[in-house]
C-alpha positions as CSV (number, residue, x, y, z in Angstrom):
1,X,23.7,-15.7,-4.4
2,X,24.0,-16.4,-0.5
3,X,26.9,-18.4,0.1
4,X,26.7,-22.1,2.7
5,X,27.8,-19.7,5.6
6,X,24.9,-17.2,5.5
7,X,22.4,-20.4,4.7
8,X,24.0,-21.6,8.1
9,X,24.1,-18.4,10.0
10,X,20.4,-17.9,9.2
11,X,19.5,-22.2,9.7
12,X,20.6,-21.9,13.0
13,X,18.7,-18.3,14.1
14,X,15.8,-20.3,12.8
15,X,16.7,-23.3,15.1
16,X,17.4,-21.2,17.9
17,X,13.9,-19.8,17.5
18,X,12.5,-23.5,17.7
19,X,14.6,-24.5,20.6
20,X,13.3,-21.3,22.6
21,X,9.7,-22.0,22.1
22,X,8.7,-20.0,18.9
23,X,7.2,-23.5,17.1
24,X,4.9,-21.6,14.5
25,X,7.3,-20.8,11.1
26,X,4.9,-17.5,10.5
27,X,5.6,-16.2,14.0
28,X,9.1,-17.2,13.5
29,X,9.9,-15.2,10.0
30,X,7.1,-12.5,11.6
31,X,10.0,-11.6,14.8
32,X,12.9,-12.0,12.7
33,X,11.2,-9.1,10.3
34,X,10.8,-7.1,13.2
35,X,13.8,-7.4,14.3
36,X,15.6,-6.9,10.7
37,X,13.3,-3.2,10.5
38,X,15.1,-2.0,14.0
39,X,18.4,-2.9,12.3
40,X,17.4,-0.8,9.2
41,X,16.2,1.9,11.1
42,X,19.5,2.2,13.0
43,X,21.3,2.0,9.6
44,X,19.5,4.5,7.5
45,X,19.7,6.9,11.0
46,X,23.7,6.4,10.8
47,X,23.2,7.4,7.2
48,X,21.6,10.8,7.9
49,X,24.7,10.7,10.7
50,X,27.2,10.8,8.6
51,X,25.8,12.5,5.6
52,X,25.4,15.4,7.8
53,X,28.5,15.4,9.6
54,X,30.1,15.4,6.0
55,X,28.1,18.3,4.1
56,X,27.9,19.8,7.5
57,X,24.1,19.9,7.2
58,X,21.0,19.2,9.6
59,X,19.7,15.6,9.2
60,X,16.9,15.4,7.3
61,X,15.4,12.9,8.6
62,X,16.0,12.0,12.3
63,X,14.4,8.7,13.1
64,X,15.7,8.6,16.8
65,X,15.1,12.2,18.4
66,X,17.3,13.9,21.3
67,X,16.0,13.4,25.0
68,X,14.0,10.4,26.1
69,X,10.7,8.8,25.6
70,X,7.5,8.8,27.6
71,X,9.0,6.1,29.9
72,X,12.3,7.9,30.5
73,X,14.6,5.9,28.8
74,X,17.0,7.8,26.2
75,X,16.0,7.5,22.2
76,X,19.9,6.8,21.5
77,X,19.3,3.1,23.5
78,X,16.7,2.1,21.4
79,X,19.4,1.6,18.5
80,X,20.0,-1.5,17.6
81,X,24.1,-0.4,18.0
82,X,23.7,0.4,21.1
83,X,21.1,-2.4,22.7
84,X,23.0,-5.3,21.2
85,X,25.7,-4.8,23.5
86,X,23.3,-4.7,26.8
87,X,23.4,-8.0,29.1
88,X,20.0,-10.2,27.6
89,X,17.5,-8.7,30.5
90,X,18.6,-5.2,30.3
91,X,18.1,-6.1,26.0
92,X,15.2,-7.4,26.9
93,X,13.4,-4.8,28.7
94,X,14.3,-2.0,26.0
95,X,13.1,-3.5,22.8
96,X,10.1,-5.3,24.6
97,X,8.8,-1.9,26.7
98,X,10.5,0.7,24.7
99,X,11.5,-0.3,21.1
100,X,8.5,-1.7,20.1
101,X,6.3,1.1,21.3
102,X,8.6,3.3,19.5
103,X,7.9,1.3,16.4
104,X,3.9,1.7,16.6
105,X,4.6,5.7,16.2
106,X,6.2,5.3,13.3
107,X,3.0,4.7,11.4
108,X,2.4,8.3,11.6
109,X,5.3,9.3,9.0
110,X,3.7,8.0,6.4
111,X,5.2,5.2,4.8
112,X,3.2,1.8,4.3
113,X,5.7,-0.5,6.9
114,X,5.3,1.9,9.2
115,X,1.7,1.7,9.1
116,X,1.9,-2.3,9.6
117,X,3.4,-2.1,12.6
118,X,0.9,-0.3,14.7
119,X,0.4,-3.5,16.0
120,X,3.8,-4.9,16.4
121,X,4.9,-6.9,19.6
122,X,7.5,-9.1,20.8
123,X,6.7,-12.5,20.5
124,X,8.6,-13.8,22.8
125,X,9.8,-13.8,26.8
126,X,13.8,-15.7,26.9
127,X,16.5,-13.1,27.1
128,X,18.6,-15.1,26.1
129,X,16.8,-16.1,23.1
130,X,16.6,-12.3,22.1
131,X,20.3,-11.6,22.5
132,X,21.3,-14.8,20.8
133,X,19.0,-13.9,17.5
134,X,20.3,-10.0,17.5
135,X,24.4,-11.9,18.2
136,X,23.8,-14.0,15.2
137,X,21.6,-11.4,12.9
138,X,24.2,-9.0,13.6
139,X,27.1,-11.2,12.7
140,X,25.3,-11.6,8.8
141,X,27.3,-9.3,6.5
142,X,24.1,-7.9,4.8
143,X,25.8,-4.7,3.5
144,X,24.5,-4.6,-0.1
145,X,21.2,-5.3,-1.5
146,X,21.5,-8.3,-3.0
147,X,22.8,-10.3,0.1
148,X,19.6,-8.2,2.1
149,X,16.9,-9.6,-0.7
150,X,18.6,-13.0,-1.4
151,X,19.1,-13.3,3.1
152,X,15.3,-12.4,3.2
153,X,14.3,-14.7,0.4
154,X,16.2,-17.9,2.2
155,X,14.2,-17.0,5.4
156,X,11.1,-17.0,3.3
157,X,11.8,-20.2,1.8
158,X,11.8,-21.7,5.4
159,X,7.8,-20.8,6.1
160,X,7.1,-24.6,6.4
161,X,3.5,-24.1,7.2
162,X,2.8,-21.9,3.4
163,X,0.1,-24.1,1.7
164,X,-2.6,-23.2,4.3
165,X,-6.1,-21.4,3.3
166,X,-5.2,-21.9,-0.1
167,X,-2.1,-19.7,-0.3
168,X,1.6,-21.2,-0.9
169,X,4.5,-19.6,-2.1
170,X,5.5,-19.7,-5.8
171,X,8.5,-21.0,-7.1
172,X,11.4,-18.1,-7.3
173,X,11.9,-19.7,-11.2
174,X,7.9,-19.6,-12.2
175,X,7.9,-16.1,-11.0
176,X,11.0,-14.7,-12.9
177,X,9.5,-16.5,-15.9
178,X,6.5,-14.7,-15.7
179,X,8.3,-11.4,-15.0
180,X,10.3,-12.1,-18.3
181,X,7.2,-13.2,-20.5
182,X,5.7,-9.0,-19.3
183,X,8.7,-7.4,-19.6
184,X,8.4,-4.6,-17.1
185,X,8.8,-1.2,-18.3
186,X,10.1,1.9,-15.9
187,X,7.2,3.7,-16.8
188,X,4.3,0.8,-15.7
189,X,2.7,0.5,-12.7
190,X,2.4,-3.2,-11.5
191,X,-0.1,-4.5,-9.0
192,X,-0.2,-8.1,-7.1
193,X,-3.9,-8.2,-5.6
194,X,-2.6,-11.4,-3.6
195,X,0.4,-10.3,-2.8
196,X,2.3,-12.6,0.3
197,X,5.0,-12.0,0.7
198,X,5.2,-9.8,-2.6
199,X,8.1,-11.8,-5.0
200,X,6.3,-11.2,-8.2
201,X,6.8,-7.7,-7.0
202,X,10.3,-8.1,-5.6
203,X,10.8,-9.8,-9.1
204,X,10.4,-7.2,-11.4
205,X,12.0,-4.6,-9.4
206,X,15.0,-6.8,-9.9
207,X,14.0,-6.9,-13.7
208,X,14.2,-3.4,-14.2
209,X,17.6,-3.2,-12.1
210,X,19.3,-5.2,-14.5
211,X,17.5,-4.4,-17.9
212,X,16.9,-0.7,-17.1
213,X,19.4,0.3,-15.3
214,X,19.4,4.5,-16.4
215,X,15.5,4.5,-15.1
216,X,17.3,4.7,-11.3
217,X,19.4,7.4,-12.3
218,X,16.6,9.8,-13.5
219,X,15.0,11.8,-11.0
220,X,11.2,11.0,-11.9
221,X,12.3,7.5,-12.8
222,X,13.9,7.0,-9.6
223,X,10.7,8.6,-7.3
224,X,8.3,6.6,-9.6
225,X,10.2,3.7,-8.9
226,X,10.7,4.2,-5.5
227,X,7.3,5.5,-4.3
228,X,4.5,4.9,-6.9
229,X,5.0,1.8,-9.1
230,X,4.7,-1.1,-6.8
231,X,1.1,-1.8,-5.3
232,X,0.3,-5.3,-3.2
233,X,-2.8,-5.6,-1.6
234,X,-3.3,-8.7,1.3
235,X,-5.9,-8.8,3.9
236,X,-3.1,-11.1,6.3
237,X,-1.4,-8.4,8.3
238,X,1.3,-11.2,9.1
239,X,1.9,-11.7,5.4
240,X,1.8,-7.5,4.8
241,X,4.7,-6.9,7.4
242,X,6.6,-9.3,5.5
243,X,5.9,-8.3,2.0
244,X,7.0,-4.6,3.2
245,X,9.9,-5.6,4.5
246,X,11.1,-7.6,1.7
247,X,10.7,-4.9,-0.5
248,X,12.3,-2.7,1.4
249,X,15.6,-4.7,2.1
250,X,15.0,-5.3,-2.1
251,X,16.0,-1.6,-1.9
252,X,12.7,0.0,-2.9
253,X,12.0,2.7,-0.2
254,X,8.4,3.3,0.4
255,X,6.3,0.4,-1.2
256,X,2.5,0.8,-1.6
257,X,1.3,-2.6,0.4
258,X,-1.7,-2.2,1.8
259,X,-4.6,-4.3,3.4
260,X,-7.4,-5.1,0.9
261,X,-10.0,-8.0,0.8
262,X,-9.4,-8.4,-3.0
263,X,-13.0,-9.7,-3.9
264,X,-15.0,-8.3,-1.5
265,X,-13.9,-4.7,-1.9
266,X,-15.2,-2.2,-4.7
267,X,-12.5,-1.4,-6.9
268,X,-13.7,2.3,-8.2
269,X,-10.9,4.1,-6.6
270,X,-8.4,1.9,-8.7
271,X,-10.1,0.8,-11.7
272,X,-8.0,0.9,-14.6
273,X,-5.0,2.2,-12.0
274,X,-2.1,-0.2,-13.3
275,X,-0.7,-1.3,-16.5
276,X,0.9,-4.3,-15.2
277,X,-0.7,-7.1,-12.9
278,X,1.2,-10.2,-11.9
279,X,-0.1,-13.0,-9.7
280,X,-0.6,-16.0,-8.1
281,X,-3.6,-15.5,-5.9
282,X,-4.8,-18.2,-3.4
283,X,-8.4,-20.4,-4.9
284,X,-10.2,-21.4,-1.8
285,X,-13.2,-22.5,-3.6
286,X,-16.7,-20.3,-3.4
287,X,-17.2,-16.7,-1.5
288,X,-21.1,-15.7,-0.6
289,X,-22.8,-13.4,-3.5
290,X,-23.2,-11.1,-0.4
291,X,-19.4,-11.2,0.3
292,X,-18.5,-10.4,-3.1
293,X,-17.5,-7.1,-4.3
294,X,-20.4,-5.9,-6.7
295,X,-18.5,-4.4,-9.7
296,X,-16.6,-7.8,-9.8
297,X,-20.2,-9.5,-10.0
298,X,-21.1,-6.9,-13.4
299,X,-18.3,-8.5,-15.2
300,X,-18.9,-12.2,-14.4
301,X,-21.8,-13.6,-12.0
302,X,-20.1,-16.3,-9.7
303,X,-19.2,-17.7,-6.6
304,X,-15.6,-19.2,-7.5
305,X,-13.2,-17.1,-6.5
306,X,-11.0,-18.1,-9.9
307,X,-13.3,-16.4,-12.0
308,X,-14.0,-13.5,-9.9
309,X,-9.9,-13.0,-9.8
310,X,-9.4,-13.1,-13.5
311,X,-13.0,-10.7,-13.2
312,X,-10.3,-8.5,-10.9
313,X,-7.4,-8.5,-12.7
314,X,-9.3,-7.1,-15.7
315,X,-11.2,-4.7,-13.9
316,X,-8.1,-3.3,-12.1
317,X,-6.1,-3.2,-15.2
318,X,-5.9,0.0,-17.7
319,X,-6.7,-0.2,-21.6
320,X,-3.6,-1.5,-22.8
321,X,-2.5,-3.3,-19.6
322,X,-1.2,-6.6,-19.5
323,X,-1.1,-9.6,-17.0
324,X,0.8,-12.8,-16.2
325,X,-1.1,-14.8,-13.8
326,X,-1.5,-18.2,-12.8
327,X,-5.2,-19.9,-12.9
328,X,-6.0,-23.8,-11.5
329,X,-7.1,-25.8,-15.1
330,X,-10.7,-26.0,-14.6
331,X,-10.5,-22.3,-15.7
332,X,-9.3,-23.3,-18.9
333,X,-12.4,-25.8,-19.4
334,X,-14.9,-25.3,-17.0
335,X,-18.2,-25.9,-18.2
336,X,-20.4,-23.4,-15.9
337,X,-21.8,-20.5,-18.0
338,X,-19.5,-18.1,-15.9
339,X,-16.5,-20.0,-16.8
340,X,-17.3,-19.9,-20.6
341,X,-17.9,-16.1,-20.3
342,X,-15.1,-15.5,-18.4
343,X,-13.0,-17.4,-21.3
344,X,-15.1,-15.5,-23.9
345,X,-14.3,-12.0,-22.6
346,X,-10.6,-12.7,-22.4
347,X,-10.9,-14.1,-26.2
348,X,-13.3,-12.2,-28.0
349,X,-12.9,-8.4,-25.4
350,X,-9.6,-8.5,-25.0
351,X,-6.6,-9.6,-26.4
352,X,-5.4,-13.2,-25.1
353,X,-1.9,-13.8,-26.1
354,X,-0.7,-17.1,-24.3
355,X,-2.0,-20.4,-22.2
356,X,1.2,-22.0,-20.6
357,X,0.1,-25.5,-19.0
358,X,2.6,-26.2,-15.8
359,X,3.2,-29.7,-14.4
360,X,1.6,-30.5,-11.8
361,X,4.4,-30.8,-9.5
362,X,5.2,-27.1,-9.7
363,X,3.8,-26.5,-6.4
364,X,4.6,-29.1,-4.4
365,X,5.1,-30.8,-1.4
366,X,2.4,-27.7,-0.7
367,X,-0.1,-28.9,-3.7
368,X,-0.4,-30.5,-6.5
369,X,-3.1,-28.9,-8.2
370,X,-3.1,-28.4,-11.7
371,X,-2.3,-25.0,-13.1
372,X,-1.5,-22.8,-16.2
373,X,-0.3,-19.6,-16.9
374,X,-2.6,-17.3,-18.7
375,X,-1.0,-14.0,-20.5
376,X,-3.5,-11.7,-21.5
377,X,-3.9,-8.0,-22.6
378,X,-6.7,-5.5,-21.7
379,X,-7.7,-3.8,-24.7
380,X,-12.1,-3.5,-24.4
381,X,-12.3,-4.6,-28.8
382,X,-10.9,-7.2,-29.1
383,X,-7.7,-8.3,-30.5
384,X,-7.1,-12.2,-30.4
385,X,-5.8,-13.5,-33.8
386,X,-3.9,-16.5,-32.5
387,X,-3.1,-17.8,-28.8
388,X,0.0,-19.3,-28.4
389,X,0.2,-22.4,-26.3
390,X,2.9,-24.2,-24.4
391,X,3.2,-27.6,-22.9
392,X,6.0,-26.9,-19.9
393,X,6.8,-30.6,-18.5
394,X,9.9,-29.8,-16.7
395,X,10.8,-27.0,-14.7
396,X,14.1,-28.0,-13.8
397,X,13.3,-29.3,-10.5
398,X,11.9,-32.8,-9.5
399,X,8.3,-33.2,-9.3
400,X,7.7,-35.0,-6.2
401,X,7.4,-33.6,-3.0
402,X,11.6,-33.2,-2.9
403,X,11.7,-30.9,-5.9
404,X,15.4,-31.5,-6.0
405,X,17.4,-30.0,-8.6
406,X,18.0,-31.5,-11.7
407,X,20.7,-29.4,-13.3
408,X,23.3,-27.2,-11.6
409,X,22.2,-23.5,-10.6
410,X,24.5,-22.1,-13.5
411,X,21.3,-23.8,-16.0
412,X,18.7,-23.5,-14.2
413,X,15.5,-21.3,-14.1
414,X,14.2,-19.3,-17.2
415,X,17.6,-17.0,-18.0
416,X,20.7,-19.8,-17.0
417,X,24.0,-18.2,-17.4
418,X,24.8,-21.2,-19.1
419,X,23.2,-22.5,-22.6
420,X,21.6,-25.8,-22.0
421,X,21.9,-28.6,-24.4
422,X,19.0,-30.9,-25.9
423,X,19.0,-33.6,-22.8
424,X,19.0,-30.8,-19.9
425,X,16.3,-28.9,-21.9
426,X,14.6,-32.0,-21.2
427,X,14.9,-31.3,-17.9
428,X,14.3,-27.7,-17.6
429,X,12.3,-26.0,-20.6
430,X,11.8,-22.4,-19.0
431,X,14.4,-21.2,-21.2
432,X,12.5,-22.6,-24.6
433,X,9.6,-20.8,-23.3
434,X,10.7,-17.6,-23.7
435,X,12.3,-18.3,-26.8
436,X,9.0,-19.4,-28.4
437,X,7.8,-16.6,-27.1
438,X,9.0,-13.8,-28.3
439,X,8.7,-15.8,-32.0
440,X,5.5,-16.5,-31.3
441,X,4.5,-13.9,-34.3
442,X,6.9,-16.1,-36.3
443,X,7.7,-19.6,-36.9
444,X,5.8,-20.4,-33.8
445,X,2.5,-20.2,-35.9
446,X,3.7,-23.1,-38.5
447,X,4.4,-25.1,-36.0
448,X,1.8,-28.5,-35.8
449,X,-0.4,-29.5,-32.5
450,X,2.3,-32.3,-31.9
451,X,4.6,-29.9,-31.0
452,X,5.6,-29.0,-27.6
453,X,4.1,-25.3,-28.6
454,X,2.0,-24.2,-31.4
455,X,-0.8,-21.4,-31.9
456,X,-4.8,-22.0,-32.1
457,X,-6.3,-19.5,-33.9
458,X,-9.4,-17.6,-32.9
459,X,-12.2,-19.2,-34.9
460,X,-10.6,-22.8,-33.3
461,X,-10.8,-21.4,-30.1
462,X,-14.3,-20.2,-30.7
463,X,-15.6,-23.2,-32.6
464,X,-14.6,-25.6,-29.2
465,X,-16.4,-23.5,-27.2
466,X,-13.6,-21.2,-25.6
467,X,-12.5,-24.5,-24.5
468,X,-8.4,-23.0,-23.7
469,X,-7.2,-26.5,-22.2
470,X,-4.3,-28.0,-23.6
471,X,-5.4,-31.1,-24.2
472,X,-8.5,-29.8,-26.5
473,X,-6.0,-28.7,-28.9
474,X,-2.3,-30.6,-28.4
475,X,-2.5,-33.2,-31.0
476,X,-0.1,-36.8,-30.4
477,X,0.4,-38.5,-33.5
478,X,-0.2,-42.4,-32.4
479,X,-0.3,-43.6,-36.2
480,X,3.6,-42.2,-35.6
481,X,5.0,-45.1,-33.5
482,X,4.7,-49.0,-33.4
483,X,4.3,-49.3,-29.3
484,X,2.7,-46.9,-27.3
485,X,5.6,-44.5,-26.4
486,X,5.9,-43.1,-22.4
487,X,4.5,-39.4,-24.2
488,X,1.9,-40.9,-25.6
489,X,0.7,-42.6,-21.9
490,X,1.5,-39.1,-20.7
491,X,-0.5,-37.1,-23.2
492,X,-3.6,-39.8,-22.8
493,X,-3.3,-39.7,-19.1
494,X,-3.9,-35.9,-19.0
495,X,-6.8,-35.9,-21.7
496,X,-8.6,-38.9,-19.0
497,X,-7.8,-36.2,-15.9
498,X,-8.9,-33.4,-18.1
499,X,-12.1,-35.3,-18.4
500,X,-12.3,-36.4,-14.7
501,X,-11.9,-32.3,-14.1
502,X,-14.5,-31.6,-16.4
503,X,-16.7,-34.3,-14.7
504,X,-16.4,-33.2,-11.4
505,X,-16.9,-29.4,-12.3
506,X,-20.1,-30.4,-14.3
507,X,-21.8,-32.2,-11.1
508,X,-20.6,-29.1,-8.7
509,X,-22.4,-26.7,-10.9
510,X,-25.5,-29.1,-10.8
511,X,-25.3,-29.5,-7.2
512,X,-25.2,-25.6,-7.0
């Protein structure tokens, strides 16, 4: 966890930013990335330094060669040891007309950053901007991997303008909750098809750092982990350069990120590739028949992009597969005849395990759309005996456009280090989730529809016509109390915006 001085440190590189011109937050986190990969570079080449100097060994991998580059200036001054110490114009002039070109070779060697930055350039023209950032970047003690990830994760939480197109960045605690419902395995191989700035990613490498620890210390473990398990496809280059990066400063060394139009690219070279997908993709509305991938359009024939993502996420997923991903509502109860297949495949094809309703504050201030988590697995015959629902109203954050905390750090998200009692789980129920969940074969299935979770078998499911919204099935005993209680208003409120939902989706579809 960073501490109030590294939240400063990095505050005021961000403010410094603003003051010297650089307004737009995605340019802003976009330069400090670049500037972050020349520090690695130099660190990893100090590495090879002194591992060779010790075993008294070649380097194996020499990032800066001997001699100078096509401009005449030596490769040892493109370190970011060495140019940090030059007066701002001199600094200037290397990094702008040397570094960077040296960074758009790098794509050659390989790796998936490198290839991002073929286009990388230096956003900027105040020297004394430049040597300020590198003063104060340098100054943050980001030694070890957690203060890397959790530095890069505080910067991320800065991008003001996420929200835009459709795309906003999911809650840290919403994401680890997801990564604890799959379970990651160091054998799977997980995919994000919409993958940002890739924390569902980042999120269960950190998963199988604490929970499978031994995986890193065998050698086909290790390479898997390191080279082949992590896939995120984007089509924002922006958006890929930072997903690389904070990967890599999340300690995995060569991450598979890669541009991709999800849903208007075919998907034979991957079909059935991964056995874990986890996402939160963005839902801009409708895509163009014409602009939409044609083995998507076998499995469901649409226009919404919803439907064709959960169409994806099946597609790209082997037999046996699993997903955690997050879907606006009127996937749960759409009307159209592709939403009803789409919710018919999932039921009666595969095997769909859990529908876990959010508040709708989850996203916020950047939307307040309404959305649930679906958990399926791909299995091709079948499988659904009971889904297990769960009505999550508290996340452990405010709702409103503050989403101040409500508990202390030590309880919140879905694993607190502390157990919470019965009034804070009335503030954060992530932690009951994955209780119910893994009873879910158990108790769970005697529970009633008044309860906060409870299952709905198959034939239920089938007989409301795949209807998988909460509020088809939750249940509110009003015989129960004398005076309408506030979770009775509650529950009656979201059956009246279920309908509303359900209203407006019926009068798109007839206006085509």
């Amino acid at each position: 966890m960073l501490t109030g001085d590294i939240r400063k440190q990095i505050d005021s590189i961000w403010n410094d930013f603003w003051a010297g011109g650089v307004a737009n937050p995605l340019s802003v986190m976009e330069q400090m990335t670049y500037l972050l990969f020349i520090k690695r570079l130099d660190e990893l080449h100090t590495l090879e330094e002194r591992k060779s100097q010790t075993l008294k060994i070649p380097m194996e991998r020499c990032i800066f060669p001997e001699g100078k580059d096509e401009k005449g200036r030596p490769y040892e001054d493109l370190r970011w040891s060495r140019f940090k110490n030059f007066e701002p114009r001199e600094m200037m002039e290397v990094v702008d007309e040397h570094v960077f070109p040296f960074l758009r070779t790098l794509g050659a060697e390989g790796s998936s950053y490198g290839h991002h930055m073929r286009d990388a350039r230096l956003g900027f023209s105040n020297p004394a901007l430049l040597a300020k950032v590198v003063e104060k970047l340098d100054r943050i003690p980001m030694e070890d991997r957690d203060t890397k990830g959790d530095a890069y994760e505080y910067m991320l939480s800065r991008i003001a303008s996420a929200g835009q197109n459709g795309q906003f960045r999911t809650p840290r605690h919403i994401i680890k909750l997801m990564v604890e419902l799959t379970e990651p395995q160091p054998t799977d191989v997980i995919c994000d098809p919409a993958s940002g700035t890739c924390g569902f990613l980042v999120a269960a490498g950190e998963y199988l750092r604490e929970k499978h620890p031994e995986a890193l210390r065998d050698p086909s473990l290790r390479a898997h982990f390191h080279g082949n398990m992590f896939h995120g496809f984007d089509f924002d280059t922006t958006m890929l350069r930072i997903g690389s990066m904070n990967m890599i400063l999340h300690g995995v060394e060569n991450p598979n990120v890669t541009y991709r139009d999800s849903l208007a690219e075919d998907h034979a070279e991957d079909a059935g590739a991964y056995s874990l997908v986890l996402a939160n993709p963005p839902f801009a509305g409708s895509l163009d028949y014409e602009a939409t991938a044609k083995d998507l359009q076998k499995i469901v024939k649409t226009k919404k992009t919803e439907l064709l993502f959960v169409a994806l996420f099946l597609r790209l997923l082997k037999t046996g597969g699993r997903a955690a991903v997050i879907v606006p509502d009127g996937v749960l109860f759409g009307s159209s005849k592709a939403h009803k297949e789409i919710r018919r495949m999932l039921v009666e094809d595969h095997k769909l395990d859990a529908v876990i309703k959010l508040p709708s504050g989850v996203f916020r201030p950047y939307a307040g759309v309404s959305t649930a988590i679906l958990v399926f697995t791909k299995t091709g015959v079948g499988g659904t005996e009971n889904v297990w629902f769960y009505d999550v109203q508290a996340d452990g954050l405010s709702l409103d456009d503050k989403r101040t905390e409500l508990l202390s750090l030590d309880k919140l998200g879905p694993v607190p280090e502390k157990a919470l009692s019965d009034a804070e789980h009335e503030k954060n129920n992530l932690p009951d989730v994955l209780v119910r969940w893994r009873d879910r074969a158990g108790t769970e299935i005697e529970n009633p529809r008044t309860a906060q979770s409870f299952c709905v078998s198959r034939e239920d499911i089938v007989a409301a016509g795949y209807d998988l919204s909460l509020n088809r099935h939750k249940m509110v005993e009003h015989e129960e109390v004398e005076h309408e209680s506030p979770t009775d208003i509650i529950a009656e409120l979201r059956t009246i915006e279920t309908d509303i939902a359900k209203g407006l989706d019926r009068l798109e579809e007839m206006l085509g």
